[in-house]
ZAMARGU-4260 file (C-alpha; in steps of 0.2 Angstrom, whole numbers, plus 5000, padded with zeros to 4 digits):
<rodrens>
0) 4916/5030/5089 | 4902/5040/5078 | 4918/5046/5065 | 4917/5024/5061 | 4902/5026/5052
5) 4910/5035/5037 | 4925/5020/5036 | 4924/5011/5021 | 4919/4992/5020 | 4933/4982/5028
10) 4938/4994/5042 | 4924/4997/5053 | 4931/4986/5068 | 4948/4991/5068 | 4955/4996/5084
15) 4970/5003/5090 | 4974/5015/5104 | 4977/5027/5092 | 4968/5032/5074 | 4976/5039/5059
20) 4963/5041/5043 | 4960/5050/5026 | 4943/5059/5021 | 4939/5057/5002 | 4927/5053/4988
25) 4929/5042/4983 | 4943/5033/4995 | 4941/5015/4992 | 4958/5012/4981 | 4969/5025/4991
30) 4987/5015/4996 | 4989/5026/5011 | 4985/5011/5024 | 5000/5002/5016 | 5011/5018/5021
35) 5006/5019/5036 | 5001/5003/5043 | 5018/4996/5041 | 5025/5013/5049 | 5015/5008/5064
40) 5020/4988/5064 | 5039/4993/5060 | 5039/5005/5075 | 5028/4994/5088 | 5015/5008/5089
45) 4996/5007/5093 | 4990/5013/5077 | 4978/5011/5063 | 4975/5020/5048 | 4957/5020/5043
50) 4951/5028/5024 | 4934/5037/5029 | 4919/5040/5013 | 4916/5057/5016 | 4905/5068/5007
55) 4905/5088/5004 | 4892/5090/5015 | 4898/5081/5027 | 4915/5088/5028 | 4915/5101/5042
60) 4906/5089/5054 | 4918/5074/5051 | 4933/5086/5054 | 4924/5093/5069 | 4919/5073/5073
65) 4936/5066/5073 | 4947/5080/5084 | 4931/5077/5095 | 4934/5057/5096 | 4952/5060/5098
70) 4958/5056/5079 | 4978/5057/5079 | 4978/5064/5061 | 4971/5064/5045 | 4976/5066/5027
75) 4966/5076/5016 | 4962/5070/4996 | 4951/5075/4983 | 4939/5080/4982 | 4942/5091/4998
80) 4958/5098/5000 | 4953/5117/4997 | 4935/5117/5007 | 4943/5108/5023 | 4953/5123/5027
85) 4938/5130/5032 | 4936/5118/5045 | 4953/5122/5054 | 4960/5131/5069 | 4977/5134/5058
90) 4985/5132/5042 | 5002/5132/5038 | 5009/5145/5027 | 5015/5135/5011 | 4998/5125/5013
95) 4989/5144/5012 | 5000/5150/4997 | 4996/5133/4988 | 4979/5133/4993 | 4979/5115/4997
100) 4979/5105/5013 | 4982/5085/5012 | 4988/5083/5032 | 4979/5089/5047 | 4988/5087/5064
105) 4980/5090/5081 | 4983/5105/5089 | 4975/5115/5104 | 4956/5116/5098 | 4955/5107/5083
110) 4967/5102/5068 | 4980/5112/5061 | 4985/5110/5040 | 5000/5106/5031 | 5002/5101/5012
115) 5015/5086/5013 | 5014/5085/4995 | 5027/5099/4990 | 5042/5094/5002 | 5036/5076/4998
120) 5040/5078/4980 | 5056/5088/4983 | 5063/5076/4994 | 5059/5060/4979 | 5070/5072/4968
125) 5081/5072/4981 | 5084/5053/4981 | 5087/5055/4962 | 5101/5067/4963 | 5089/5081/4956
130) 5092/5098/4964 | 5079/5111/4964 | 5090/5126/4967 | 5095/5136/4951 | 5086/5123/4939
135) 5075/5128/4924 | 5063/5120/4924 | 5045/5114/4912 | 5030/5109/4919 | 5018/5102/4908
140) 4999/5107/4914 | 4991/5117/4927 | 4978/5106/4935 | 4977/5103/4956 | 4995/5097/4956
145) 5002/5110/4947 | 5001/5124/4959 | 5008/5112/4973 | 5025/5109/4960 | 5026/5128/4956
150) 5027/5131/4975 | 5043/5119/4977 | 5052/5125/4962 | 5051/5142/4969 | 5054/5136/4985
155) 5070/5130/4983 | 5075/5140/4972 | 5074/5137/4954 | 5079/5149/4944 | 5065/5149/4930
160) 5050/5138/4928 | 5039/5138/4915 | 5021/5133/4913 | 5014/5125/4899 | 4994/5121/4898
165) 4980/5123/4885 | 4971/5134/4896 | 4982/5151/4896 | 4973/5158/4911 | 4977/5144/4922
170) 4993/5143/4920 | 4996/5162/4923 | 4985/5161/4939 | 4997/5151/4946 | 5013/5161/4940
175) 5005/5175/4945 | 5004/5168/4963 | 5020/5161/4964 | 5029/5176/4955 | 5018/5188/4970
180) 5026/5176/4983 | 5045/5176/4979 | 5042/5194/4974 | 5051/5192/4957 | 5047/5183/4941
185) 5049/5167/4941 | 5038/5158/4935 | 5030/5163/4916 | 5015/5154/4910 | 5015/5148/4889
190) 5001/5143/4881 | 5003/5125/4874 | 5003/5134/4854 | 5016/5144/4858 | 5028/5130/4865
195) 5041/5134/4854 | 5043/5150/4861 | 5052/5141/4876 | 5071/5144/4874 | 5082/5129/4869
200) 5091/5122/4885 | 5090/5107/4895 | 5078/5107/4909 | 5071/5098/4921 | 5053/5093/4912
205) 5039/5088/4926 | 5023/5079/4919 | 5010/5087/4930 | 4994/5081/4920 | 4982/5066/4923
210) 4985/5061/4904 | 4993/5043/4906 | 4982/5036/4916 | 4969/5025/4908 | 4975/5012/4893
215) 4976/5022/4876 | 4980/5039/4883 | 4995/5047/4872 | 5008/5060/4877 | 5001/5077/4886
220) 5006/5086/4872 | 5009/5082/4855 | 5026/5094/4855 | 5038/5081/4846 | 5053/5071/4851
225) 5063/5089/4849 | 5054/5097/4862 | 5055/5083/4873 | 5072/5081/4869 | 5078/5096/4880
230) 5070/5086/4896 | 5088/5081/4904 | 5079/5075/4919 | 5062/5070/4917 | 5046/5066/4934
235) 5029/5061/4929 | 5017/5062/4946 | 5007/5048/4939 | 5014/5032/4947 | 4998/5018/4940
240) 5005/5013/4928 | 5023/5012/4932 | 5027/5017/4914 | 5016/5030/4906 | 5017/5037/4888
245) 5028/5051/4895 | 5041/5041/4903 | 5043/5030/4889 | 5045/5042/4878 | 5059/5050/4890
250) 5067/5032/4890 | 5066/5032/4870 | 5077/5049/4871 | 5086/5041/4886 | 5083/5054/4898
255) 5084/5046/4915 | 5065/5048/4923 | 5055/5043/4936 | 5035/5042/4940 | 5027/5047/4957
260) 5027/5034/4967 | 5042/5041/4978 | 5031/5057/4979 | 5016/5048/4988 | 5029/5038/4997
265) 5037/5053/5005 | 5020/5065/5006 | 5015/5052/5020 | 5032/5050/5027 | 5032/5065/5032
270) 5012/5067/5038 | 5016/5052/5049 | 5031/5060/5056 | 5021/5076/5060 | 5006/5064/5065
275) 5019/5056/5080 | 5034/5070/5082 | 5048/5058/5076 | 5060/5055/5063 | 5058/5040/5050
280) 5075/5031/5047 | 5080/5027/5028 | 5079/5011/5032 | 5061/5009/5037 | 5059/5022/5022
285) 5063/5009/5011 | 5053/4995/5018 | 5039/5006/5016 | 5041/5009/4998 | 5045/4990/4995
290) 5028/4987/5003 | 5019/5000/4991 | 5028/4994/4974 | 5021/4978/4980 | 5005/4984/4983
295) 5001/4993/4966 | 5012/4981/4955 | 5013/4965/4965 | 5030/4958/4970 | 5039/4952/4956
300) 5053/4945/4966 | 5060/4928/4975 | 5059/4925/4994 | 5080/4927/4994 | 5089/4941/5002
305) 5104/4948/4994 | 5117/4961/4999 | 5125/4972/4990 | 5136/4986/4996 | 5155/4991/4994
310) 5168/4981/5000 | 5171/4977/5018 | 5153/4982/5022 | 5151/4967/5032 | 5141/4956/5017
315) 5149/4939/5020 | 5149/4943/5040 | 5130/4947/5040 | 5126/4936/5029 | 5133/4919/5037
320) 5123/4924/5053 | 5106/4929/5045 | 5107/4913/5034 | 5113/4904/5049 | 5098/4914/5060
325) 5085/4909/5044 | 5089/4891/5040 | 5093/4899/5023 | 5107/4893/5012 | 5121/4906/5013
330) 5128/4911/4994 | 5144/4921/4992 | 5146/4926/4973 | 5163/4928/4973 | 5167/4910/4983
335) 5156/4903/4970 | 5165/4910/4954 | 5182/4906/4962 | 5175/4886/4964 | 5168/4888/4946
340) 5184/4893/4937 | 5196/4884/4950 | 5206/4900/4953 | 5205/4915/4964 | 5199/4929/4962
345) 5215/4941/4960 | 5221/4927/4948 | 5206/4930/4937 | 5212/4948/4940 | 5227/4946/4933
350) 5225/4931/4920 | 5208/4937/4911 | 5206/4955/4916 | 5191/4964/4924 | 5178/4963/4910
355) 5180/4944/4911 | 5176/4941/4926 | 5162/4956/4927 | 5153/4945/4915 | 5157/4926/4925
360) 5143/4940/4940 | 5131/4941/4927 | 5131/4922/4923 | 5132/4918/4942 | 5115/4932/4944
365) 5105/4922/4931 | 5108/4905/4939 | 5102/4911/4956 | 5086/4916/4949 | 5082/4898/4950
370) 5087/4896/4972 | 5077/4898/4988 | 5080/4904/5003 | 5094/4909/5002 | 5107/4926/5008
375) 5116/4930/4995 | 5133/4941/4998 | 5139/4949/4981 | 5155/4956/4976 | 5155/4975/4976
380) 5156/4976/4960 | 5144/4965/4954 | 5127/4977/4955 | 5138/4991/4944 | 5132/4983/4929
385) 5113/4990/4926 | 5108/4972/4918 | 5116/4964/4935 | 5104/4976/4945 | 5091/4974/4938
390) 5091/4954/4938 | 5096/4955/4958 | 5079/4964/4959 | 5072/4946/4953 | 5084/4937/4963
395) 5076/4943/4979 | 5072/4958/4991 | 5092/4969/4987 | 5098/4978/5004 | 5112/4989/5003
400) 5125/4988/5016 | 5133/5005/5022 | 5146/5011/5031 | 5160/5026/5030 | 5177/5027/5025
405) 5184/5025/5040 | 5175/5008/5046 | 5178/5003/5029 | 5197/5006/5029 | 5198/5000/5046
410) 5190/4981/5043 | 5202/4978/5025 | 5216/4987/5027 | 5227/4970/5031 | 5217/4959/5017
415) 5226/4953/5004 | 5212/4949/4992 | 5206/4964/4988 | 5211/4968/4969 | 5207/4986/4970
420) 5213/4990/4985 | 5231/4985/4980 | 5239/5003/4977 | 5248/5017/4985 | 5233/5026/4995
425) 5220/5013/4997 | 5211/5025/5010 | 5211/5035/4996 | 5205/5025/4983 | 5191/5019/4995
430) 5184/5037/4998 | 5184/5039/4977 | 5177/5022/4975 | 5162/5026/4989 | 5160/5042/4981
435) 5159/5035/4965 | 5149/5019/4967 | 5136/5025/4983 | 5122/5031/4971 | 5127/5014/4959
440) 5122/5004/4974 | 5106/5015/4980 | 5098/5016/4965 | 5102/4994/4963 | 5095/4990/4981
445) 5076/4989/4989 | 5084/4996/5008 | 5096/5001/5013 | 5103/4996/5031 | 5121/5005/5040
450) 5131/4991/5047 | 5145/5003/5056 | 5131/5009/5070 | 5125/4995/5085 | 5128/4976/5085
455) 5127/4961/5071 | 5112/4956/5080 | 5104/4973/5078 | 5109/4973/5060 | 5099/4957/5055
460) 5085/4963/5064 | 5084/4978/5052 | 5085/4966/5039 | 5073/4952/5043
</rodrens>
């Protein structure tokens, strides 16, 4: 294939019935491969991603090369995203309105556009518990990304976003655009002097600059911690370094924040479901963005598997099986307190109260930092506790195990042992306690797997 002259060092055999690629310059550090490589190997699919060196003068032709050669799809980066449009038989109205393209998928005659970016980001504000709709919100510069954000807030209906950037103009291009699309004002651009002229409130503040990522970069703007201080929700797109100077300055407020990892995560998600017409599961999801925070920060992690989840989610049945499947030791952290304190659990309960034995799960976390191989089943309560999360995350690779009310009432609703469950409406108290402790357990976990769809066996499988 001609289009395997512009692959990058490292890629030029690679073979597949089916090709996936990028066009860039430069291209040789993109972590799209990791995305959609282990999509491909997850889903037994014959295809490879391949990141293609491709110049500006070479853009058209490549395009034209690759639907010619019988290139699956490609995603777009910089410095290409405008000019490839050019080269298409179609592009796809948010893609036209943001004036970017980052996906092309093969349609009669050639490629057709999408920017993945947008519903990408939206969808990692999703998995936050960050709605869009009605929010006010502050973006802090109007560089390429910019307009892509703008597009989503309006979108999905936010209520009032306002630009901040040193260069006035820009920023009023893009209001000016966004505000022409929903027809109403929206969006108001502020020069970064007049800051101050943003109302007091709490909004939804999204770092939008490149400033944090090179050593010894500051904060985007030197506003002060009382500017910063209205963020209740804070998203900087940069995701290397993990922590930038704007995230830590939201954590030094403690305004819960996130970088943009999740946004590249679920921009190629979704290209690779437009790329293959399919759905990707939240499992699988999660596997891919374990892969990436391995990729860009190494794994930081032992080779145990622990499983967290609510009660009567099937931790100690899974986990016997898969430890018994594995050769692993099999670790249940409530069987091991009860051997440690020579009591049961309910007594502990009862004779030293809640917090006491809360604390007897961080001692047990810390000691099984030290084991290998190993499936570890912890109490539900145990990952509640941000400083037990957190350690689990060393422990080893955290799956939360899910299933509804119903399967859940239906598997404890006889036990005996089960503290919390001892009242007049357990069924009751097992929908509040979901409710309550779902987003506690997705935010503590690396995947998460549903064990109240298909068999045991098929349950380890999406595990291991």
């Amino acid at each position: 294939m001609e289009i395997m002259k512009y692959a990058i060092q490292g890629y030029e055999d690679v073979a597949a019935e089916h090709l996936l690629g990028i066009f860039g310059n430069p291209i040789k550090h993109t972590l799209s491969p990791v995305i959609h490589d282990t999509l491909s190997d997850a889903l037994g699919l014959s295809e490879r991603y391949v990141p293609f060196c491709v110049k500006d003068e070479d853009l058209s032709r490549c395009v034209k090369l690759a639907y010619d050669e019988g290139v699956l799809g490609l995603n777009i980066t910089v410095p290409h995203k405008q000019h490839v449009m050019e080269s298409l038989v179609n592009v796809d109205i948010a893609a036209k309105t943001i004036g970017a393209v980052n996906t092309l998928v093969r349609v009669e005659g050639g490629y057709k556009g999408y920017n993945t970016d947008m519903p990408g980001l939206a969808k990692a504000l999703e998995t936050e518990g960050i709605a869009l709709k009605d929010e006010t919100v502050i973006m802090l510069g109007a560089g390429g990304a910019a307009r892509a954000v703008a597009y989503m807030c309006v979108s999905y209906g936010a209520k009032q976003v306002y630009i901040v950037n040193r260069t006035f103009a820009r920023a009023q291009a893009i209001a000016d655009d966004m505000n022409a699309f929903t027809e109403k004002t929206v969006v108001q651009a502020v020069a970064s002097e007049d800051y101050q002229s943003i109302p007091d409130g709490k909004y939804l503040m999204i770092q939008c600059t490149s400033v944090g990522l090179h050593e010894g970069d500051g904060m985007p703007f030197d506003f002060g911690d009382a500017f910063y201080a209205m963020a209740k929700a804070g998203v900087d797109l940069i995701y290397n370094p993990a922590q930038t100077p704007f995230l830590k300055e939201m954590a030094k407020l403690g305004v819960p924040a996130v970088n943009g990892l999740k946004m590249l995560l679920y921009q190629g998600i979704l290209a690779y479901e437009l790329w293959n017409n399919l759905k990707v599961s939240e499992a699988l999801t999660d596997k891919v963005y374990l892969a990436l925070q391995d990729a860009i920060y190494g794994k930081k992690r032992g080779d145990n598997i622990v499983l967290i989840g609510y009660m009567g989610a099937g931790k100690t049945t899974v986990g016997k099986a898969l430890a018994k499947k594995l050769g692993y030791e099999f670790i249940d952290t409530d069987l091991y307190i009860e051997a440690q304190e020579g009591m049961t659990i309910p007594d502990i309960f009862e004779k030293k109260g809640e917090a006491y034995f809360r604390a007897l799960e961080t001692d047990v976390i810390r000691k099984l930092r030290e084991k290998t191989h190993c499936v570890i089943a912890t109490g539900g309560g145990l990952p509640l506790r941000k400083e037990n999360s957190d350690l689990l995350k060393e422990v080893g690779t955290v799956y939360y195990l899910m299933a509804d009310a119903d399967t859940t009432y239906a598997r404890v609703k006889h036990c005996t042992n089960r503290p919390l469950l001892q009242c007049d409406d357990p069924y009751a108290k097992i929908q509040a306690m979901m409710k309550e402790r779902g987003p506690v357990y997705a935010r503590a976990c690396h995947i998460r797997v549903r064990t109240d769809h298909g068999t045991l066996e098929e349950v380890m499988d999406e595990i291991k």
